[in-house]
C-alpha positions in Angstrom: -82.4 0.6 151.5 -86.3 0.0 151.7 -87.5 0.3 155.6 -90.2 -2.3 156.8 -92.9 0.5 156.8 -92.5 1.6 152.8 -92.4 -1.9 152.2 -95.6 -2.9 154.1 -97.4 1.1 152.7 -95.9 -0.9 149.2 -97.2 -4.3 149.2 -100.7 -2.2 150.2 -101.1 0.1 147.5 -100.5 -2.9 145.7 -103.4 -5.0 147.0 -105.7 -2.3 146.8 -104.7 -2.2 143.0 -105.2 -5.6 142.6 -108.5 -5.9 144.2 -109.9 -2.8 142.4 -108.6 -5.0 139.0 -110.2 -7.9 140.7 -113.8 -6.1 141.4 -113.7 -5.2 137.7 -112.9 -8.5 135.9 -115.6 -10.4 138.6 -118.4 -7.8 137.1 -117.2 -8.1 133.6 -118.0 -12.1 133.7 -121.5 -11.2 134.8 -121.9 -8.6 132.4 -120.5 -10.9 129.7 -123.4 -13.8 130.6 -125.9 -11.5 131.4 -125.9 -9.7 127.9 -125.8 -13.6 126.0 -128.2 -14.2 128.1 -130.4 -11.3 126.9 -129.3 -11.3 123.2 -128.9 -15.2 122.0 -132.0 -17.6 121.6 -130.6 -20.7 123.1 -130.6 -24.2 122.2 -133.7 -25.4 121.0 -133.9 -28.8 122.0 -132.2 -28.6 124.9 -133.6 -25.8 126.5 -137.3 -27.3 125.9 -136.1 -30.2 127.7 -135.1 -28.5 130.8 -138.1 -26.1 130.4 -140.4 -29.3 130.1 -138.7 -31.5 132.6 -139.2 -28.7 135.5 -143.0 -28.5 134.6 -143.4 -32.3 135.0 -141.1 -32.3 138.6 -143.1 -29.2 139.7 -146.2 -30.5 138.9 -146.2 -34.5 138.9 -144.8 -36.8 141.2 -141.4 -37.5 141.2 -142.1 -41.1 140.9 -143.6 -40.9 137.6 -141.0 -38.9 135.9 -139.3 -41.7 134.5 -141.9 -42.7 132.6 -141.2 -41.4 129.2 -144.3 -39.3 128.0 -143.2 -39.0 124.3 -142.0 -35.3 124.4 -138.1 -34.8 125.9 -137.0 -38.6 127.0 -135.8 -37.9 130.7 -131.8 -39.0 129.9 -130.8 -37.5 133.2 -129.9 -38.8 136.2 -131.8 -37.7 139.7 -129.3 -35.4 141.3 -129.7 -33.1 137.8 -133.1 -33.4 138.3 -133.3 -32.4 142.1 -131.7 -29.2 140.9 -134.6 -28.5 138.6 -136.8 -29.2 141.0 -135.8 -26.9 143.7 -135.3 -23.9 141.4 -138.4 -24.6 139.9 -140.5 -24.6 143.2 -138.2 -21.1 144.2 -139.1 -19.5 141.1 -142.8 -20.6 142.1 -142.2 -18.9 145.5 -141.3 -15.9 144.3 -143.8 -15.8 141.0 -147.0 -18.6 141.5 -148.0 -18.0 137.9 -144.5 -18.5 136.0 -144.7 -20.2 132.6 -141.9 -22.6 132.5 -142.0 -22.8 129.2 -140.9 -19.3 128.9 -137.8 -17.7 128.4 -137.1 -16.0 131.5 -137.2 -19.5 133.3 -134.3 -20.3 130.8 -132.8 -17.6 132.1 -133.6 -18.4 135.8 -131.4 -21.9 135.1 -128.7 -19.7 133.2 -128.2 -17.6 136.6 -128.2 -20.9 138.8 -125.3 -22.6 136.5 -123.8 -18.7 136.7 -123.7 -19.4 141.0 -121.9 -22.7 140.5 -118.9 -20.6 138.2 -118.3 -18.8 141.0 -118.8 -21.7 143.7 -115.3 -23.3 140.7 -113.9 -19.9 141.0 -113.9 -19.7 144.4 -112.6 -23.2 144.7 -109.5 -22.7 142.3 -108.8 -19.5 144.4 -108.9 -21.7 147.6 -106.3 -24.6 146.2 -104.4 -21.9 144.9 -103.4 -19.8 148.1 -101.6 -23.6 149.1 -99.6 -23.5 146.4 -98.6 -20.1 145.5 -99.3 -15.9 146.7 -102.7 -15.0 146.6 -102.6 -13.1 144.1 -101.8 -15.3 141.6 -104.3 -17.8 142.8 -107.2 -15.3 142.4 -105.8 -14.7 138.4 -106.1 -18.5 137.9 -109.7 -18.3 139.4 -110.3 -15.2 137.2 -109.2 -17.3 134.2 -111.9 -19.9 134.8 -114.4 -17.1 135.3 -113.8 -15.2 131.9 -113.1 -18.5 130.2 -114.8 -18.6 127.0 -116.2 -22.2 127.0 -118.4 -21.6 130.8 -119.9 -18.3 129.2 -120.7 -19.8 126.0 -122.3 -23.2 127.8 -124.2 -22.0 130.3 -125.3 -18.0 128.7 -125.5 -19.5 124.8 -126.4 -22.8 124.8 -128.4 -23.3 127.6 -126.6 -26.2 128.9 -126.0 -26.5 132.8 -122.6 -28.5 132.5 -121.0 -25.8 134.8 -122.9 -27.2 137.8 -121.3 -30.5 137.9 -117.8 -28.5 136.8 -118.2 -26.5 140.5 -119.0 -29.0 142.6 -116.0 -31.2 141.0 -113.6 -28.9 141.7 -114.8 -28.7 145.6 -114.4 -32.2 145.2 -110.7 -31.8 144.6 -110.3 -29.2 147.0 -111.9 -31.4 149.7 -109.2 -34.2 148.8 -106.3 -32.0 148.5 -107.2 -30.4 152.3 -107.6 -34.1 153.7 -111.5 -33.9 153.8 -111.1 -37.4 151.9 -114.7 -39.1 153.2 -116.4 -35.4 152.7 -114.6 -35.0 148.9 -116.4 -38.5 148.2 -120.1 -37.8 149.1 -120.0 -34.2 147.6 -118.9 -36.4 144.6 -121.4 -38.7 144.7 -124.1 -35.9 144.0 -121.9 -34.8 140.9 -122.3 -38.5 139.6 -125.8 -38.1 139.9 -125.9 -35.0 138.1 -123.1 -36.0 135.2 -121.8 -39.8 135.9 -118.4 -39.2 133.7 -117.1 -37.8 137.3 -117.1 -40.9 138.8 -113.4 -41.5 137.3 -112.4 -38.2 140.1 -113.1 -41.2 142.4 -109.5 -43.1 140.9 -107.5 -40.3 141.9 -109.1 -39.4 144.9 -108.6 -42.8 146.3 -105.1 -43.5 145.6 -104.2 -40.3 147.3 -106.1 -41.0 150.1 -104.0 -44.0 150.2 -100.6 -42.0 150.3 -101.7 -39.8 152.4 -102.6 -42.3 155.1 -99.0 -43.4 155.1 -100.2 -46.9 153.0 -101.8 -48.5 156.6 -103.7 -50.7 155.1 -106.1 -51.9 157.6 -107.3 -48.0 158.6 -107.7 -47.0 155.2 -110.2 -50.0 154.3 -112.4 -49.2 157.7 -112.2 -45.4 156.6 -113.0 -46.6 152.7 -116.0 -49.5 153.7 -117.7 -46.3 156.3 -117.3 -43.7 153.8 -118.7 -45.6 151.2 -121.9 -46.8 153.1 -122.6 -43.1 153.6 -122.3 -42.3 150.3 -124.4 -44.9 149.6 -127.3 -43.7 151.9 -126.6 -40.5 150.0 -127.6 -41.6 146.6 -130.6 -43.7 148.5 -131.7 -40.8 149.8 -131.2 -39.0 146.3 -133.2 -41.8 144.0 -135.6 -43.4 145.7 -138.1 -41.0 145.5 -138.0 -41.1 141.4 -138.4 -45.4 142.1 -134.7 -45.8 141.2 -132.5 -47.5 143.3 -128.5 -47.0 143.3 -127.7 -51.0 143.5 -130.8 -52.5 141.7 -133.3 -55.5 143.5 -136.2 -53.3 144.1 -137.6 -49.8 142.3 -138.7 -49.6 138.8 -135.7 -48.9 138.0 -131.7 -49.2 138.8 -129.0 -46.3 138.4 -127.4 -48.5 136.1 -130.5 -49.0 134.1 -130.7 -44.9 133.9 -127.0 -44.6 132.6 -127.5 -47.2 130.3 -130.1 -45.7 128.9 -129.3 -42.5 128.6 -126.0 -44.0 126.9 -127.7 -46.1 124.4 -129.7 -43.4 123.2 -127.6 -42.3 119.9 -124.7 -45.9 119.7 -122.7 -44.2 117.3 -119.0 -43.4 117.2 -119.2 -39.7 117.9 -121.7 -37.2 118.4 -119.8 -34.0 117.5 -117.0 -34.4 120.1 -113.6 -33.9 118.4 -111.9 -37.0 119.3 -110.4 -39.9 117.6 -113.8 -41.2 115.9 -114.9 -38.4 114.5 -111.7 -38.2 112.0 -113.1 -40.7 109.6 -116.7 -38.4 108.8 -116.6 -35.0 110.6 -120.0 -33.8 109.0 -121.9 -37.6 108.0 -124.2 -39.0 110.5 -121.3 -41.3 112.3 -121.4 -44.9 112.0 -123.3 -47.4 114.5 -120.4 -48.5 116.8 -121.5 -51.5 117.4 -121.1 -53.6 114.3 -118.1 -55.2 113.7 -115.1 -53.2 112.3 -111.4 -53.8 112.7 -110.5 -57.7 113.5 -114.3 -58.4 114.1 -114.2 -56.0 116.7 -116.6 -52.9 117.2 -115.7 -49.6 117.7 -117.4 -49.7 121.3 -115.2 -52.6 122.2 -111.8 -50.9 120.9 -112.9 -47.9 122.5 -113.4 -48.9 126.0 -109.7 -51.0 125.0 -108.3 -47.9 124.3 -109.0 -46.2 127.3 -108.8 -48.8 129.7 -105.1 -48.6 128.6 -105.7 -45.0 129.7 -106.8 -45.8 133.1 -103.6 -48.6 133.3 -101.1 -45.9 133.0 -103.0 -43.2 135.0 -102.8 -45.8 138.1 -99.4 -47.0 137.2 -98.6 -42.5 137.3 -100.4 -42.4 140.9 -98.7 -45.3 142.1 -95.1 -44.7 141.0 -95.1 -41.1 140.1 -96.7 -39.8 143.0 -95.5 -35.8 143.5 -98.8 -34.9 146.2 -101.2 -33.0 144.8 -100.3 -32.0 141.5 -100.2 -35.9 140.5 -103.5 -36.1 141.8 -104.9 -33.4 139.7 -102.8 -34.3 137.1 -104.4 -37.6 136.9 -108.2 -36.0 137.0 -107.1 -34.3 133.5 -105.5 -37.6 131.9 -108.8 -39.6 132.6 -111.1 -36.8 131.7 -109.8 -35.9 128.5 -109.0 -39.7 127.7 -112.5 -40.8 127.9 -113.4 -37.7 125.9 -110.7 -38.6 123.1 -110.7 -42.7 122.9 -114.6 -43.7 124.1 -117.3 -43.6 121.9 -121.0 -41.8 121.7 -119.0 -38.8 123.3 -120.6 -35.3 122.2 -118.6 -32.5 122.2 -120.0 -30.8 125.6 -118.0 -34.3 127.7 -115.3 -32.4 127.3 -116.4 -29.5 129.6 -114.8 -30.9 132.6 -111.4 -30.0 131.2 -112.1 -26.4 130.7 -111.9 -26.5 134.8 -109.4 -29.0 135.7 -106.3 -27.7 133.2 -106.8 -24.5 134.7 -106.7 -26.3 138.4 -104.0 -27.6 137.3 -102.0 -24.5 136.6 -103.1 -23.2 139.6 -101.0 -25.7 141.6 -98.2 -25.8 139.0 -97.6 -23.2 136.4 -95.6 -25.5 134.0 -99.0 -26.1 132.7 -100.4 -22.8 132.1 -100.0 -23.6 128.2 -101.6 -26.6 128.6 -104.8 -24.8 129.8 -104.7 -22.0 127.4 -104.8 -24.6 124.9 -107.3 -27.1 126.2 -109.8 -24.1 126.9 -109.2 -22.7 123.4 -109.7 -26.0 122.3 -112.6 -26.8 124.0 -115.0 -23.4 123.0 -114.1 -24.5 119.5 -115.6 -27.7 119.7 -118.4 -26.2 121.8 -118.9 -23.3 119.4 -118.9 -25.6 116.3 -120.9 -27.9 117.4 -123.7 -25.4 118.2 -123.4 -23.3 115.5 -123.9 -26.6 113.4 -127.1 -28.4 115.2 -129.1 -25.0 116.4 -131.0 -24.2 113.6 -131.2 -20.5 114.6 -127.5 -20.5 113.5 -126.8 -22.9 110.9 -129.6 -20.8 108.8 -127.1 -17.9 108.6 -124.5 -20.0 106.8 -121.8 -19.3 109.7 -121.6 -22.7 110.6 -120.8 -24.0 106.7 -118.3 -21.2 106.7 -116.5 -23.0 109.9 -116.9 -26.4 109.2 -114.3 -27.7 107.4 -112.2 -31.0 107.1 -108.6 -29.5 107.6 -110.0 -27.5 110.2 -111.7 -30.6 112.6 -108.9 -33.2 111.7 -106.3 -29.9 112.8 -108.3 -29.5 116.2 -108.5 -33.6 117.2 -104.7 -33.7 116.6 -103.9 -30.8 118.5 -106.3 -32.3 121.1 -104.6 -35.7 120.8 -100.9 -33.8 121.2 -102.3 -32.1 124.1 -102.8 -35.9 125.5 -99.8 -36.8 125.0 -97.4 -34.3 126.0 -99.5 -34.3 129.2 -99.1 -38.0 129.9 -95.5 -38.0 128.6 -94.8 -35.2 131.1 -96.8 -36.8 133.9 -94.4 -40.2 133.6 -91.3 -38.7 133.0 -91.4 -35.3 136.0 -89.6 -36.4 139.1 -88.4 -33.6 140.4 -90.8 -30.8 141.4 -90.7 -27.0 139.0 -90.3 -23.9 141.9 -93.5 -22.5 141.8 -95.2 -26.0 142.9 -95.6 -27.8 146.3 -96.1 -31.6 146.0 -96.8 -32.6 149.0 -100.5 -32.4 149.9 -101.0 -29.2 151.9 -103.1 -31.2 155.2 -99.4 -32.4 155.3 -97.0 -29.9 154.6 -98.8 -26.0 154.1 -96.3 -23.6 153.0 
């Protein structure tokens, strides 16, 4: 029979074990981005962008950034651009003469994205303990750290996708602890920084909703105040780049940005593997807004298609409602719907899932296959894509050797069964698995 002390001397051999584990797989993820960060030349195009679009916020004012100067079109919105600012006037701080143009500034915006992978990892660690031992929580928030697709985005390509991936997922946590008006004006700065977000705001307020036991009245004075301090937020946020968030005065409106930036390249797909991409994986992809099935364009049967998506995701959070898994559960079917169904999606829209599948193993295990596969899915899209348009790799052949038809149609259908299995599961799941807790934890906290 085990006493209370050698079970207590047990359980602490045990965490010291799994922290020393811990402790090691933290510093292999920074020695993993530190050495791409050292050894692989970046994205061309993309990294000159951000390299030119700190010089101009450093050394111009913001109000005239906007205006397109004929050498990297500004396609981002304000709240990305804040970030380059600040780091830009640090690194200034620290070094007056720094050359933006050089690598070790790339670098510098490498190691920022790096801060926001921990801010997710920390985040899925957080949820986790609600739903399960520590332990286990912490391996979930390992899994997102050592993840392929973050390492490859932010130490490879260049790319600082992992910011808004961060903050999202304190977004989530903020909703799943009650924090409902906080959840909403952290994500108002990640729609400033990458506006696909904004469909975290579906699921967020439904189970804001349910959680306020359906009062209708309290939750539409809670709603109107929260939203008039989010907008103040994105006031305070655009007007000093002379864009304002509801249009009527500025040079420009937020929508007028997004539209922009959206109407840059109106074709079907730009690399993503999704749905469009199946009819010419390696052609320059058809304009999608001529007319082609019933008179209709591609951009109209698109945003059909996924407004069905967004039908049955409400109809889930409204009569499938399980707590917080639903809630997450929901992020993931809107996420990777837009990715799969809406066109002039490239193949780095669908970063967001790399985060969320893995949140949402963290709060219910059923779905740890689920996230193995979207992540493996995802860095192949990522990879592909990358190794096809940088020319510092496509000159070494690799990315010939890679592309090939069976190969992309094999990864959109796996992508598409990953869709549906999830959405079949999510209508059919009444009854909660063992290792989950469905009701949100503000509620009920095992």
């Amino acid at each position: 029979m085990v006493t209370v002390t050698e079970r207590v001397a047990t359980t602490s051999v045990k965490a010291v074990s799994f922290s020393r584990h811990g402790v090691m797989a933290i510093l292999a993820g920074f020695v993993l981005r530190l050495l791409f960060l050292l050894v692989t030349p970046f994205h061309g195009f993309d990294t000159f962008a951000y390299r030119h679009w700190t010089w101009r916020l450093v050394h111009e004012p913001l109000g005239r950034f906007y205006v397109d100067d004929g050498q990297a079109f500004p396609d981002h919105l304000p709240g990305d651009l804040w970030l380059l600012k600040i780091l830009g006037e640090i690194t200034r701080v620290f070094d007056p003469s720094i050359d933006y143009y050089s690598r070790s500034y790339s670098i510098a915006i490498a190691c920022m994205v790096m801060l926001f992978d921990v801010v997710a990892m920390v985040s899925i660690w957080h949820i986790g303990t609600y739903f399960s031992d520590s332990d286990r929580a912490f391996r979930y928030a390992l899994a997102y750290w050592l993840a392929p697709a973050p390492i490859f985005v932010a130490a490879v390509w260049g790319q600082t996708d992992g910011i808004a991936a961060g903050l999202a997922v304190t977004v989530l946590a903020l909703g799943i602890s009650g924090r409902y008006p906080w959840a909403m004006l952290v994500l108002t700065l990640v729609v400033l920084i990458k506006p696909q977000y904004g469909l975290l705001a579906i699921p967020l307020m439904v189970s804001w909703w349910h959680t306020s036991d359906r009062l209708w009245k309290s939750w539409i004075f809670q709603v109107a105040g929260t939203c008039a301090a989010c907008l103040a937020l994105m006031v305070l946020v655009c007007v000093p780049f002379r864009v304002s968030p509801i249009g009527g005065w500025g040079e420009w409106s937020l929508i007028d940005r997004v539209r922009l930036a959206n109407d840059l390249y109106p074709v079907s797909s730009l690399g993503a593997h999704n749905v469009w991409i199946l009819a010419n994986p390696f052609s320059w992809p058809p304009d999608d807004r001529h007319a082609w099935m019933f008179g209709f364009s591609r951009y109209t049967i698109g945003i059909a298609s996924f407004s069905v998506v967004v039908a049955t995701t409400f109809w889930i959070l409204l009569c499938r409602w399980r707590g917080a898994v639903t809630m997450v559960l929901a992020s993931n079917i809107l996420m990777l719907g837009s990715f799969l169904f809406l066109t002039r999606m490239h193949e780095r829209y669908s970063f967001p899932l790399a985060v969320l599948s893995i949140l949402l193993a963290t709060i219910d295990g059923h779905y740890r296959r689920y996230a193995i596969t979207m992540n493996a899915l995802i860095f192949a899209n990522i990879a592909l894509r990358f190794a096809w348009s940088a020319a510092e790799y496509r000159s070494t052949g690799l990315a010939h050797v890679f592309h090939q038809v069976w190969l992309i149609w094999l990864l959109v259908l796996i992508t598409v069964g990953a869709f549906g299995w999830l959405v079949w599961e999510a209508c059919r799941r009444k009854e909660p698995t063992q290792e989950a807790r469905w009701q949100l934890p503000h509620r009920s906290r095992p």
